[in-house]
C-alpha positions, 0 to 999 in steps of 0.5 A: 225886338233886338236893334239889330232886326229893329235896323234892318227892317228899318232899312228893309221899308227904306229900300222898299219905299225908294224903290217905290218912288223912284220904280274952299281953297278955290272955291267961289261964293256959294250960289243960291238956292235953284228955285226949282230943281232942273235936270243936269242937262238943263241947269248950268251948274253941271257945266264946268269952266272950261280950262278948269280953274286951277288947283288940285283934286278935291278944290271946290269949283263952285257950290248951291244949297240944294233942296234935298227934302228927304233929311230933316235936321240936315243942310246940303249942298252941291259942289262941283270939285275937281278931281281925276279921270284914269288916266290921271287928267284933271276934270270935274265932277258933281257930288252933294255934302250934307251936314246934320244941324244938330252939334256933334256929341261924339269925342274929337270932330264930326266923322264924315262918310263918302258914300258911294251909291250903287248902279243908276244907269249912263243917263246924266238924269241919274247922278244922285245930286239930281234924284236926291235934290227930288227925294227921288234916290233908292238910297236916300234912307241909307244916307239918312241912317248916317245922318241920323248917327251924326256923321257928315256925308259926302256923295259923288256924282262920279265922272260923267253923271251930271257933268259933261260926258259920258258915265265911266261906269265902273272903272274903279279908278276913275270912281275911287278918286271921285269918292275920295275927292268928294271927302277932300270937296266936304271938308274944303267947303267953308258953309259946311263947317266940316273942316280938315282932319276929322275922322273919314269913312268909307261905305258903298255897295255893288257899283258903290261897293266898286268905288268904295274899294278903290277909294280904300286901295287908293286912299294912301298914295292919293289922298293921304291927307284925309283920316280915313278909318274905315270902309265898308265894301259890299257886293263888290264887282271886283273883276270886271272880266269874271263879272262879264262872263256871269252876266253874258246871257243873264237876265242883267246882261245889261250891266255888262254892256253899261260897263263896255260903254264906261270903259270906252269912255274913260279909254276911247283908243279901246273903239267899242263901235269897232266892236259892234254889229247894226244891233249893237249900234242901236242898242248903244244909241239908244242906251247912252242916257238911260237910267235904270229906274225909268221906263227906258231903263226896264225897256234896256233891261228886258231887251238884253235879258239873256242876250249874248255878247256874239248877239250885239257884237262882230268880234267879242272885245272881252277876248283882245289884249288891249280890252284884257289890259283895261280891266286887269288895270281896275281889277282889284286886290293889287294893293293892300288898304291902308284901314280895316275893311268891311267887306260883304257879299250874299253867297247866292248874288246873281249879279256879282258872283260870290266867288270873284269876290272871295277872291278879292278878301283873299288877295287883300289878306294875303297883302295884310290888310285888315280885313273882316269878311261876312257872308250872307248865307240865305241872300241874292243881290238885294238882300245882300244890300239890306243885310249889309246895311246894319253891319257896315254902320256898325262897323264904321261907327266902331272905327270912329269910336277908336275901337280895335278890329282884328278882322278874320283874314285867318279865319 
């Protein structure tokens, strides 16, 4: 059996089982262990000081060990670290840091990937320092995978899951920073031992591959500091605007309600509740703390299920300029990534359409990135997920290893 079908089946039983199971420069002393893991809303630690202490993004407010039983040879932590909202002010957001015991055998430092995990829901229940702390994340063996090569791994909640407020669901600056500032958070983090200046990688898929996308168009002018290698972006919703108009009545319209509510998060003067008819009003009570992978979350799912906007709506706020401008500002592909991109996208993906997303590596080319594209010929969302996983390993452990890529921008 070659390694390559050895790994993807590999990644085909993780996927399967987690899906099964879950259906410093500031920063203070280390707090213990939790005696039991609490969800967000009922463990102080989520809960910012309020002023933040001072000091810039990627600073470690505070840090635990966590549980997290799903590693083995690996410790972890979770932090809460500074970082940015879209609109560029100061807040903070929780993520996890995990580090393999054993010593690194690869030339020069441990890498470190900032992964970026795919659609949880609103609900602060899903930030994935919580489900991972409960070996409860559909991802986790895609992390394990990393670890299992070596390389550190940082995780970010992004704003609003854990903490306090509301998820800003893909708004891809909001979500971009968070992924880079989490990397800076890993490597400021003293009981880690990870250090500055280590080689940085990138890798997220779907909503990840949203925050992998912007961390990788951000990385430059934002966080130039981190050595960032390599990112691997796959089903990446890159516009939000051609997105929408796929899911409006679909059977996951839902996803493109979870991302009205993030944008009216991260831009309250847009007034979503301006927008909505007695339907609407109840469909977002009821949704504003919902995880996918739960009872509430298939409830939400199967209740919007080819719904339309006109259904949940008085006016469509996808047609008003000052809803237009949000999206077109997190719109990717305006700006040419610094490192060679993986990017990814099943060509039968009934949730991020294939061709926004040919769209995005062409704008990118054309900017002169580096960019290796790979479609999926016989795959929809999941698929596109497991297929991807191999090759973006793959992909970032060559640029870790120095390797040259010419990517097929011209192909």
């Amino acid at each position: 059996m070659s390694t390559r079908v050895r790994r993807v089946l590999r990644t085909v039983l993780a996927s399967c089982a987690g899906l099964a199971v879950s259906a410093a420069a500031l920063q203070g002393p280390a707090d213990a262990a939790p005696a039991e893991v609490k969800p967000p809303a009922q463990d102080p630690f989520y809960t910012p000081p309020s002023p933040l202490p001072a000091g810039g993004p990627g600073d470690v407010i505070r840090s635990r060990p966590s549980p997290y039983p799903s590693f083995g040879d690996a410790k972890a932590w979770q932090v809460l670290y500074r970082s940015e909202s879209a609109k560029g002010d100061p807040i903070a957001v929780s993520g996890t840091v995990v580090v393999p015991t054993k010593p690194w055998k690869g030339p020069g430092k441990r890498p470190l990937v900032s992964y970026t995990v795919g659609t949880r829901g609103l609900g602060d229940a899903c930030a994935p320092s919580y489900t991972l702390a409960l070996g409860l994340d559909y991802e986790e063996l895609f992390i394990a995978d990393a670890l299992s090569r070596g390389w550190s791994v940082a995780v970010t909640d992004m704003e609003g899951l854990g903490t306090p407020g509301q998820h800003t669901y893909e708004v891809g600056r909001s979500q971009g920073k968070a992924v880079l500032d989490v990397a800076r958070a890993a490597e400021r983090l003293g009981d880690a031992g990870i250090g500055t200046g280590g080689p940085v990688g990138l890798w997220g898929y779907s909503q990840g591959g949203t925050s992998a996308g912007w961390a990788a168009q951000l990385a430059q002018s934002y966080a130039p500091e981190l050595q960032v290698k390599g990112a691997a972006a796959g089903g990446v919703p890159a516009d939000l605007l051609a997105v929408a108009k796929n899911l409006d009545t679909g059977p996951f319209a839902a996803l493109m309600y979870m991302a009205a509510v993030g944008y009216d998060a991260a831009y309250p003067e847009l007034n979503l509740d301006g927008y909505l008819n007695d339907a609407g009003r109840k469909l977002l009570k009821s949704s504003q703390d919902v995880c996918l992978l739960s009872f509430d979350g298939v409830s939400t799912l199967f209740g919007t299920a080819f719904k339309k906007i006109g259904d949940f709506t008085t006016r469509n706020p996808l047609d008003q300029p000052d809803w237009q401008a949000r999206l077109a500002e997190n719109k990717l592909g305006g700006t040419a990534p610094s490192m060679p991109v993986f990017q990814s996208q099943a060509v039968f993906d009934e949730i991020i359409p294939l061709q926004q997303a040919d769209a995005l590596h062409k704008d990118w080319c054309a900017k002169g990135a580096n960019i290796t594209w790979k479609t999926y010929a016989f795959a929809e969302h999941l698929l596109g997920a497991l297929w991807a996983e191999p090759d973006s390993a793959t992909f970032l452990a060559d640029r870790f290893a120095g390797k040259p890529v010419q990517g097929n921008c011209s192909a």
